[in-house]
C-alpha positions as CSV (number, residue, x, y, z in Angstrom):
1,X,0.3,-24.9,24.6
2,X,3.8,-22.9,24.7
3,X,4.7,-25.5,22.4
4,X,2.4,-25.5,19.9
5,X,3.0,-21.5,20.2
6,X,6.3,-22.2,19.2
7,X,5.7,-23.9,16.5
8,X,3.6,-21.5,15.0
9,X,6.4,-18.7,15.6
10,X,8.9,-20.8,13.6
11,X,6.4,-21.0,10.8
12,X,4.9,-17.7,11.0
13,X,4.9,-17.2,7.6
14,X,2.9,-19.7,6.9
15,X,0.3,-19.1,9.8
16,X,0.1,-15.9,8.8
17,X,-1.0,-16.7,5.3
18,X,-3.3,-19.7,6.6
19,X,-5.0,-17.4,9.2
20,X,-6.0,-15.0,6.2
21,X,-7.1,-18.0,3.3
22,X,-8.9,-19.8,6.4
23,X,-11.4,-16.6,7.1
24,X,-11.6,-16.2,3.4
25,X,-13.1,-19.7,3.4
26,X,-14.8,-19.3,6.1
27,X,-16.6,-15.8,5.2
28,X,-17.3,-16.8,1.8
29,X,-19.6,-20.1,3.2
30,X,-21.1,-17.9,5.7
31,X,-24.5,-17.1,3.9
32,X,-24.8,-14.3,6.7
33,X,-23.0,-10.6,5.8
34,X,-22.7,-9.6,9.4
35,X,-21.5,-13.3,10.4
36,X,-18.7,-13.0,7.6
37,X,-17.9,-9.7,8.4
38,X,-17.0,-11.1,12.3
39,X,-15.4,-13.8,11.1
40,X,-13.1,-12.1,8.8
41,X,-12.4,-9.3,10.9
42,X,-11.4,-12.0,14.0
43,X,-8.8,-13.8,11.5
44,X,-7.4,-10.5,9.8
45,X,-6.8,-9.2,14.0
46,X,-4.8,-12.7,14.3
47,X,-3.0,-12.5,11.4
48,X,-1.9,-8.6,12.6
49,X,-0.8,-10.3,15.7
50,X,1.4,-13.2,14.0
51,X,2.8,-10.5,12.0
52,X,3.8,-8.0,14.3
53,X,5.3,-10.5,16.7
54,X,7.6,-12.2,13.4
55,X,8.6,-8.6,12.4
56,X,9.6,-7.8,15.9
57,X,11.5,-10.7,16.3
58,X,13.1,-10.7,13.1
59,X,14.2,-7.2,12.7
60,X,15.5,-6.7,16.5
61,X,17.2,-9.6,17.6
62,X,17.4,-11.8,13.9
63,X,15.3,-14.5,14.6
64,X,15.1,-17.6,12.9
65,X,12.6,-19.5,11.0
66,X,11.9,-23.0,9.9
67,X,13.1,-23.8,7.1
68,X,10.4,-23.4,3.8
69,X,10.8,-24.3,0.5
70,X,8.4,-21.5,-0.9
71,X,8.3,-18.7,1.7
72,X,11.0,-16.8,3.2
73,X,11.5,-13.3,5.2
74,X,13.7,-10.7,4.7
75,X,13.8,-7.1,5.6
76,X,11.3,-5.7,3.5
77,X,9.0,-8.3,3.8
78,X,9.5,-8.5,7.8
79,X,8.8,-4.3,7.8
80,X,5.8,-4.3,5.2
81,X,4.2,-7.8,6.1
82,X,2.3,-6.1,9.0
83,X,1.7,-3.2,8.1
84,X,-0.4,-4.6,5.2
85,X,-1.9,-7.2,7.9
86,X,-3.4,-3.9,9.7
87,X,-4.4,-2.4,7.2
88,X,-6.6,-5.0,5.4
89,X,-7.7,-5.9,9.1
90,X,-8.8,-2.1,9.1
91,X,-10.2,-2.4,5.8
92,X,-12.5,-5.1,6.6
93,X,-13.1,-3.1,10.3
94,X,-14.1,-0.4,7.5
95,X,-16.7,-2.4,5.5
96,X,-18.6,-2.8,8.6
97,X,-20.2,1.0,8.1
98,X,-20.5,0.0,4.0
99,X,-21.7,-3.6,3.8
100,X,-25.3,-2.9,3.8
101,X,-24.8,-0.9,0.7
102,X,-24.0,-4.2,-1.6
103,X,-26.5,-6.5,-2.0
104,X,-26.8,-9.2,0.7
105,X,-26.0,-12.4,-1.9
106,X,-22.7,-10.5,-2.4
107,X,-21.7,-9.7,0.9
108,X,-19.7,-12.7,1.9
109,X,-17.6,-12.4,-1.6
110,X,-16.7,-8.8,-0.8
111,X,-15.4,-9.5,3.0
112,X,-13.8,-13.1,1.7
113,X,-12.4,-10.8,-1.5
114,X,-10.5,-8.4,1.2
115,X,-8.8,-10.9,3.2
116,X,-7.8,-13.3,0.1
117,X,-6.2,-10.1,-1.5
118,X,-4.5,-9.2,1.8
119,X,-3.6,-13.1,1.6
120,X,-2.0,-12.6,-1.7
121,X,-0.6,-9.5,-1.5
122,X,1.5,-10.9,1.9
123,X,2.2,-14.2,-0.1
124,X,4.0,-12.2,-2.4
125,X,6.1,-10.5,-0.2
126,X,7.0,-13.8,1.7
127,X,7.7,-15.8,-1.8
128,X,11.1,-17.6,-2.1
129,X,10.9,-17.5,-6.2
130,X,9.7,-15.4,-8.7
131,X,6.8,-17.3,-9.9
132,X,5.4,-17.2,-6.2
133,X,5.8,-13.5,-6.3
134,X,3.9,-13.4,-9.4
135,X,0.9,-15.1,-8.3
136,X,0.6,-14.2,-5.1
137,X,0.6,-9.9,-6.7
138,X,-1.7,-10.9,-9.7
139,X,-4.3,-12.8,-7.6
140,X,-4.1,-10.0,-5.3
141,X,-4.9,-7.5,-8.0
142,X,-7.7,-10.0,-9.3
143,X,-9.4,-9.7,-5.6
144,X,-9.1,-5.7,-5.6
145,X,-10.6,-6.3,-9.6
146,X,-13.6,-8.2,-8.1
147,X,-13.8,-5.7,-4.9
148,X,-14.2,-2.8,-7.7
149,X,-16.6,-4.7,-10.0
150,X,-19.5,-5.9,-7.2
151,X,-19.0,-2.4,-5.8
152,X,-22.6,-0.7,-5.7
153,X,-22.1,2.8,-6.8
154,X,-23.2,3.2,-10.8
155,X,-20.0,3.3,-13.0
156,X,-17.7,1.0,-10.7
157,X,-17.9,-1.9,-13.4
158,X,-15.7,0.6,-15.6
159,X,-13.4,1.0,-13.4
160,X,-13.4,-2.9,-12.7
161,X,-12.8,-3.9,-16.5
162,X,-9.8,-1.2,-16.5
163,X,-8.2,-2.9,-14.1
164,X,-8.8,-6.3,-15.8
165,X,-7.8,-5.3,-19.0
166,X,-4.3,-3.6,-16.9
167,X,-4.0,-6.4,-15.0
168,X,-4.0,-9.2,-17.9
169,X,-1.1,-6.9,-20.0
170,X,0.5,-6.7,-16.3
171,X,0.7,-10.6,-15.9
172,X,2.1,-11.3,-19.5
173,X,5.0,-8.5,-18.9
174,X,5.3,-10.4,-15.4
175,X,6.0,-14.0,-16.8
176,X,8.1,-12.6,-19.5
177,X,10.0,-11.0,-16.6
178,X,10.5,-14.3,-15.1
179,X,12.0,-15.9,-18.2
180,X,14.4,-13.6,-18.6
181,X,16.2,-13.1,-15.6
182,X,16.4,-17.3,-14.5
183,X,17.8,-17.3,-18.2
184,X,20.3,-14.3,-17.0
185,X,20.6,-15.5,-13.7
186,X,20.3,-19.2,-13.9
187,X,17.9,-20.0,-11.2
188,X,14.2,-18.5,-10.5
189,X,14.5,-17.2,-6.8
190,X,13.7,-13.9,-5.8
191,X,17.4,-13.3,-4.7
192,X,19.0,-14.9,-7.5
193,X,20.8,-12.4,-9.1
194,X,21.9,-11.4,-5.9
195,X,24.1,-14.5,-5.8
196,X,24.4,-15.6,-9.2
197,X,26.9,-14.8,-11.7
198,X,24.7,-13.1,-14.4
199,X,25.3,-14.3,-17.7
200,X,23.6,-11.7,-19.8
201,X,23.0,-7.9,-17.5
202,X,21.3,-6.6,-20.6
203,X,18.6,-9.6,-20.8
204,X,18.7,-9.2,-16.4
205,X,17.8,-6.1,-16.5
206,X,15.0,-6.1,-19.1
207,X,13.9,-8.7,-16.8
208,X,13.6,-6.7,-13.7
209,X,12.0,-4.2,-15.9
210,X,9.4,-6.0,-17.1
211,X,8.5,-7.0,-13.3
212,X,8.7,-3.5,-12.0
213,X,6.5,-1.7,-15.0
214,X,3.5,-3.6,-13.9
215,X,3.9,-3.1,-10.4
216,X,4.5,0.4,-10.3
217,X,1.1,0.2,-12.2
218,X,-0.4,-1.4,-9.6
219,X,0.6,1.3,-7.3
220,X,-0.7,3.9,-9.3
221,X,2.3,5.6,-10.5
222,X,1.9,7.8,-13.1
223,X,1.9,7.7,-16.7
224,X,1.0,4.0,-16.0
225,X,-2.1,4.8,-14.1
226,X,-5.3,5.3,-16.5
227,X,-7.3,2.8,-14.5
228,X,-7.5,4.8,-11.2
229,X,-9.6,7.5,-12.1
230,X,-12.6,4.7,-12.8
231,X,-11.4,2.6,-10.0
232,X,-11.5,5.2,-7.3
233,X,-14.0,7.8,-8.6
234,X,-16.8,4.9,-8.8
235,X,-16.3,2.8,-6.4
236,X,-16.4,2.2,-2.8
237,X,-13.7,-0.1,-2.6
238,X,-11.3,3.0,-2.2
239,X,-9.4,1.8,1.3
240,X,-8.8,-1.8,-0.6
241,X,-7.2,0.0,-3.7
242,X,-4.9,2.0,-1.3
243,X,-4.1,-1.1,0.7
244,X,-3.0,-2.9,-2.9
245,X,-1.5,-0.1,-3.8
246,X,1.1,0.2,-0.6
247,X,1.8,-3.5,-1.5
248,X,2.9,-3.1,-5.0
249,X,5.2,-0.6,-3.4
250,X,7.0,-2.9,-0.6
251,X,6.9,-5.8,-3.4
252,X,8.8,-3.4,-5.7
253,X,11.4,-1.8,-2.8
254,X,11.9,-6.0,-2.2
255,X,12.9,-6.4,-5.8
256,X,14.7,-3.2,-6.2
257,X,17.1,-4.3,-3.2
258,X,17.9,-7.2,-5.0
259,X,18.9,-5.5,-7.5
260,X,20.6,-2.6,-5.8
261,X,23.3,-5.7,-4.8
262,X,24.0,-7.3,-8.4
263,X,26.1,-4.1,-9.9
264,X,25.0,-5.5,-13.2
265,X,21.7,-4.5,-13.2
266,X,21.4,-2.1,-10.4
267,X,21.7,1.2,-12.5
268,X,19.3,0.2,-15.4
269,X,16.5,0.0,-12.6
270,X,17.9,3.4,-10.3
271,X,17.1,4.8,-13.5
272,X,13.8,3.2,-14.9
273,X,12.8,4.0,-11.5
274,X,13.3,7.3,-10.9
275,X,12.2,8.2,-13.9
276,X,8.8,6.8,-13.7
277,X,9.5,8.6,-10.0
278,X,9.8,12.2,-10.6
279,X,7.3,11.9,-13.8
280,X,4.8,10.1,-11.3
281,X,5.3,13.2,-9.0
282,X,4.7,15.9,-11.9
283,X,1.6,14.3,-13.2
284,X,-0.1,12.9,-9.6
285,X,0.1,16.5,-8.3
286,X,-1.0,18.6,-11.5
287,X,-3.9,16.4,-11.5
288,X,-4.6,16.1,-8.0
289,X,-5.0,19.8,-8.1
290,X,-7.1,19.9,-10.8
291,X,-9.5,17.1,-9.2
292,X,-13.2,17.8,-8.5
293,X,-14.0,14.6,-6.8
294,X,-12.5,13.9,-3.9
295,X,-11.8,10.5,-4.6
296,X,-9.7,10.7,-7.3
297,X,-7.9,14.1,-5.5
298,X,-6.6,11.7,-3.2
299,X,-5.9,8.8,-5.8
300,X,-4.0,11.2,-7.7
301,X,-2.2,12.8,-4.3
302,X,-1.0,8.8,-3.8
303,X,0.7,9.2,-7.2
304,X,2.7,12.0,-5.6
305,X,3.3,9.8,-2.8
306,X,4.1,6.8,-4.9
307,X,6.2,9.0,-7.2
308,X,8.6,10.1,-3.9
309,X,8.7,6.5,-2.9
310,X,9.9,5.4,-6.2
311,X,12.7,7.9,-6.1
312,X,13.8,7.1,-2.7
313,X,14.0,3.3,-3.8
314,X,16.2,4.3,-6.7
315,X,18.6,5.5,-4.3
316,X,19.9,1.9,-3.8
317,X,21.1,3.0,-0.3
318,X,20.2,1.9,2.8
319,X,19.2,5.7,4.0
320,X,17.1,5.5,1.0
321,X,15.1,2.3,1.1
322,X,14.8,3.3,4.7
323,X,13.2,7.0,3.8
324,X,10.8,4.3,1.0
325,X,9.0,2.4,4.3
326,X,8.5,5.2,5.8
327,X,6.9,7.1,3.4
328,X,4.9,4.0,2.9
329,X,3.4,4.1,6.4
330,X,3.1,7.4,6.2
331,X,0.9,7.4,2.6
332,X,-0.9,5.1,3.9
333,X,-2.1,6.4,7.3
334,X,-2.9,9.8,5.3
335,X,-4.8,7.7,2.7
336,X,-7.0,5.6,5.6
337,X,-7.3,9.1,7.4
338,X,-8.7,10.8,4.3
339,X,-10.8,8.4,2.5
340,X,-12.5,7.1,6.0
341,X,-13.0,10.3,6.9
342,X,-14.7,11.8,3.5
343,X,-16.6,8.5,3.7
344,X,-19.1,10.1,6.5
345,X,-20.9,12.7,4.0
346,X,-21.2,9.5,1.0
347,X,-20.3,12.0,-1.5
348,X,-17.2,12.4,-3.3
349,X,-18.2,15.4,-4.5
350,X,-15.6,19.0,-3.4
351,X,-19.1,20.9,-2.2
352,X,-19.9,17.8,0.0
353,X,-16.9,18.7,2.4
354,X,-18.6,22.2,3.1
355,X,-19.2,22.6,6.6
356,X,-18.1,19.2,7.9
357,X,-15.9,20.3,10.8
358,X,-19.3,21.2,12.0
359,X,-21.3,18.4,11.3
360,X,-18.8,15.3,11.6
361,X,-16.3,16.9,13.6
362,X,-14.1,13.9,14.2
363,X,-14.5,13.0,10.3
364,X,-12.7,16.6,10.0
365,X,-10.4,16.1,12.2
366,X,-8.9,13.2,10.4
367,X,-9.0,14.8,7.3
368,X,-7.4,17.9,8.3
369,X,-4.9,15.1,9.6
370,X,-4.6,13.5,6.5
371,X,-4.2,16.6,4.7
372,X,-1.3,18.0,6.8
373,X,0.4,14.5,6.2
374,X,0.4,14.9,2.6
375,X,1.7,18.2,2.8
376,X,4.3,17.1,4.7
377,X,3.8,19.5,7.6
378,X,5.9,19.5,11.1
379,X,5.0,17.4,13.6
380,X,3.4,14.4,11.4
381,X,4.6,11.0,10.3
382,X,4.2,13.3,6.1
383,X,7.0,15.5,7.5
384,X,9.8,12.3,8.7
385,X,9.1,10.6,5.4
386,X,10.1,14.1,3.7
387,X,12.6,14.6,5.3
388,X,13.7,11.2,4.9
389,X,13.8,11.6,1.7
390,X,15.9,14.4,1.4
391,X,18.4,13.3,3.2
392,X,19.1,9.8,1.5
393,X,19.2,11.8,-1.4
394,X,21.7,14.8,-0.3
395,X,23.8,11.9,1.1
396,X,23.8,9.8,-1.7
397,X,24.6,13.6,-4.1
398,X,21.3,13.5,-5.7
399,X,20.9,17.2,-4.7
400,X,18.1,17.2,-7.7
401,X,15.8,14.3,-5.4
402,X,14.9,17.2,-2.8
403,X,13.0,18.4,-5.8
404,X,10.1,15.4,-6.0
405,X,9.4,16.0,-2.1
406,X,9.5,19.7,-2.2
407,X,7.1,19.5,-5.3
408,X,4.9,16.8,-3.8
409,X,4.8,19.3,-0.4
410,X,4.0,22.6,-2.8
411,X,1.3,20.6,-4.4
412,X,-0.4,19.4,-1.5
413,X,-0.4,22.8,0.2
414,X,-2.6,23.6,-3.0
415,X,-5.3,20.3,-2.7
416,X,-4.7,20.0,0.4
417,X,-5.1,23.4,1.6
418,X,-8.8,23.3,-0.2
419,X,-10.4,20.1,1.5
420,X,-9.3,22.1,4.7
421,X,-10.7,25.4,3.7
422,X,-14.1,23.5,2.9
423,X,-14.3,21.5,5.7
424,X,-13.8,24.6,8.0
425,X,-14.7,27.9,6.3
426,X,-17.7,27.1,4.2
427,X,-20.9,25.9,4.8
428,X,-23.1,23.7,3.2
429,X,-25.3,24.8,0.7
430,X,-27.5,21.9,0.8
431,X,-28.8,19.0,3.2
432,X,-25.6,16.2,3.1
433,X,-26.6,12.9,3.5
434,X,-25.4,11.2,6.4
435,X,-24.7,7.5,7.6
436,X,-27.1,7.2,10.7
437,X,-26.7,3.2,10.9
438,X,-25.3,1.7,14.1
439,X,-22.3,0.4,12.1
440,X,-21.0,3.7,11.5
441,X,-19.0,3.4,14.1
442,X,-17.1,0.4,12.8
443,X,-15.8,3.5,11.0
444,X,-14.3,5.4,14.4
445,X,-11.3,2.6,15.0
446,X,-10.0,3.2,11.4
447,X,-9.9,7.0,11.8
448,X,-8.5,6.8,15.0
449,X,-6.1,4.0,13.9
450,X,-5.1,6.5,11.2
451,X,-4.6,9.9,13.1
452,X,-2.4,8.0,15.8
453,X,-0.3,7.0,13.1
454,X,0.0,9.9,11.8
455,X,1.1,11.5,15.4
456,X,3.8,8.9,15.3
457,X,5.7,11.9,13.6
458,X,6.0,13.2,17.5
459,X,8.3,10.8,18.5
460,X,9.4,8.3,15.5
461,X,12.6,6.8,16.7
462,X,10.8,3.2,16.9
463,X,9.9,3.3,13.6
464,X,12.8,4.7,12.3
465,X,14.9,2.2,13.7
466,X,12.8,-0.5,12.2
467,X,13.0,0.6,9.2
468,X,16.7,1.4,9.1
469,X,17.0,-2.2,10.2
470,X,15.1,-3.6,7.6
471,X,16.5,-2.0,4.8
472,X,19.8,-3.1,6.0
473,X,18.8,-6.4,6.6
474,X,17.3,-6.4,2.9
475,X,20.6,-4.8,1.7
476,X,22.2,-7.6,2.7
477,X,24.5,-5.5,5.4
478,X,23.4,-6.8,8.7
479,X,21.4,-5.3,11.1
């Protein structure tokens, strides 16, 4: 047994990736919802399991793999690869409470949806070339695309076409990408330009461009996100769209370390991407203010987020990729907290929120959680990646960087401040509905999943040193 054990260590990137594809299968030829839903939910817990024990290995002690000719880890991919493992095992933990909501022919493709975007999504951050990378993020986005569009609220097929319509302009910037820099570079691996003498930095650097754009769409950065209002307004597949979304942000902090060590391309992206960055940061908290639904408040709040991430990426430091995955883990344990939390009154509307410290008082709990987070308050996992931020960029002399997290904080005093003062200091004006199924409480591991993380901002040293040691590993500085 030990044996076979090791085996599947040295090919955990593979196992990984099979665990996830096998419980697709397996889910979507389940005629049974509930059965699928069990099934998926044992192999996304497995595939959390392989993951945490490669990124543990890898980032503390260096391990080694066996040698792959498509997959490969580095430090990114080693930090993120987990982290999107648990959450798209909390997703599906999620669905649970939602599933009887779709209708029952449709349940299996929704749970086998989750787990073959997770799939793809961890594919891409494991791919040794370019093309890999490619597929693996656009067959990912084509799962969330389908999780949107079989979605049962009224309006979700909108949001759904969008996406499709994103997603297809997306792939053909991708593959244009691609072209460009193995023409520049002379070779189609993901650290090619790394190692390669580049032949044309102009043509490289449009390259890069052209694959960054349509991720930083994916994550929702602003101006490039039109399709999130439709997606996350209409649709219940809101904890999917934020897991997709904190991929498209490792993917891009993987490709934007390559980069940051080829000087002849590195400054055109530090400065496509903090400009996307602080306009990301401007727009996602003007309009997360002005939100009514709660939904989109907290889609456009993740704009913010993604817009501070994007900054500390352009850093090109190791402090700064470092501040990146943490605010990564820390947007998306305020996202889970928030959204799974809001999901107990099944109304996205502001006036829903009214009273609910009374009448879901662990639903407000994690929202008030969520809500602290995203202003960045002491004491909370909102406040290191802040503070994170700040730092990489005082160190690095970017004195103007401290502006995107002290906006971002300002703002969600603001939004943040008013889910709060609803949830405590008003009360309902009319009956709420609530969800008084049995597997509601598939909903209580998720919430409590995201306040612990959250609280991690007590005492963060293990996670800082993680990600300290994968952005150096990923920097190609050792660990």
């Amino acid at each position: 047994m030990s044996l076979y054990l090791d085996l599947a260590r040295a090919h955990a990137p593979a196992v990984i990736l099979g665990m996830l594809l096998v419980g697709a299968a397996l889910a979507l030829v389940t005629p049974n919802g509930r059965a699928s839903w069990t099934l998926a939910l044992a192999a996304a817990i497995a595939a959390v399991a392989m993951a945490a024990d490669l990124s543990w290995r890898f980032l503390t002690s260096g391990a080694a793999l066996a040698p792959d000719a498509l997959l490969t880890v580095d430090g990114v991919s080693a930090f993120a690869a987990p982290l999107i493992a648990a959450l798209a095992a909390f997703v599906i933990m999620a669905e649970g409470a939602a599933l009887r909501e779709r209708v029952a022919r449709t349940q299996p493709y929704a749970v086998a949806l989750h787990l073959a975007g997770a799939a793809s999504w961890i594919g891409a951050l494991f791919a040794q070339d370019l093309v890999g990378l490619v597929v693996g993020v656009n067959v990912g986005w084509l799962a969330l695309t389908g999780l949107v569009a079989t979605a049962p609220e009224r309006g979700a097929l909108n949001g759904a076409l969008r996406m499709l319509t994103a997603g297809g302009a997306a792939a053909a910037f991708m593959l244009a990408g691609i072209g460009l820099i193995t023409y520049a570079a002379g070779g189609g691996a993901v650290n090619a330009a790394a190692s390669a003498m580049i032949s044309s930095p102009q043509m490289a650097t449009l390259g890069f461009v052209l694959l960054l754009a349509p991720l930083m769409l994916m994550a929702g950065a602003a101006p490039l996100h039109a399709w999130m209002g439709a997606a996350y307004g209409r649709s219940d597949a809101t904890l999917a769209l934020t897991m997709g979304a904190l991929a498209s942000l490792a993917v891009i902090a993987r490709l934007a370390a390559v980069a940051a060590t080829a000087p002849a391309v590195a400054e055109g992206v530090s400065v496509v991407l903090v400009s996307v960055g602080i306009a990301s940061v401007l727009i996602g908290s003007v309009q997360a203010i002005g939100a009514v639904n709660v939904r989109r408040l907290i889609a456009y709040a993740g704009a913010a987020q993604a817009g501070c991430v994007l900054v500390a990426i352009a850093l090109e430091s190791p402090a700064g990729l470092a501040a990146a995955l943490v605010q990564v883990f820390a947007w998306g344990a305020g996202a889970f907290a928030l959204f799974a939390g809001i999901a107990a009154s099944r109304d996205a509307a502001l006036t829903a929120l009214d009273g609910l410290g009374r009448r879901a008082p662990f639903a407000g709990v994690a929202i008030t959680v969520g809500a602290l987070s995203f202003m960045g308050a002491p004491l909370t996992i909102g406040f290191l990646g802040r503070w994170r931020l700040i730092e990489a960029g005082v160190g690095a002399g970017w004195w103007w960087a401290t502006g995107a997290a002290i906006v971002t904080s300002l703002a969600a005093v603001f939004y943040g401040g008013r889910l709060i003062e609803r949830i405590y200091f008003r009360r309902a004006t009319e009956a709420a509905a609530f969800d008084l199924d049995v597997w509601r409480w598939a909903r209580v591991p998720v919430l409590a999943a995201a306040i612990a993380a959250i609280a991690c901002g007590l005492a963060p040293s293990l996670l800082l040193d993680l990600a300290t040691r994968a952005s150096m590993l990923a920097l190609g500085l050792g660990a």
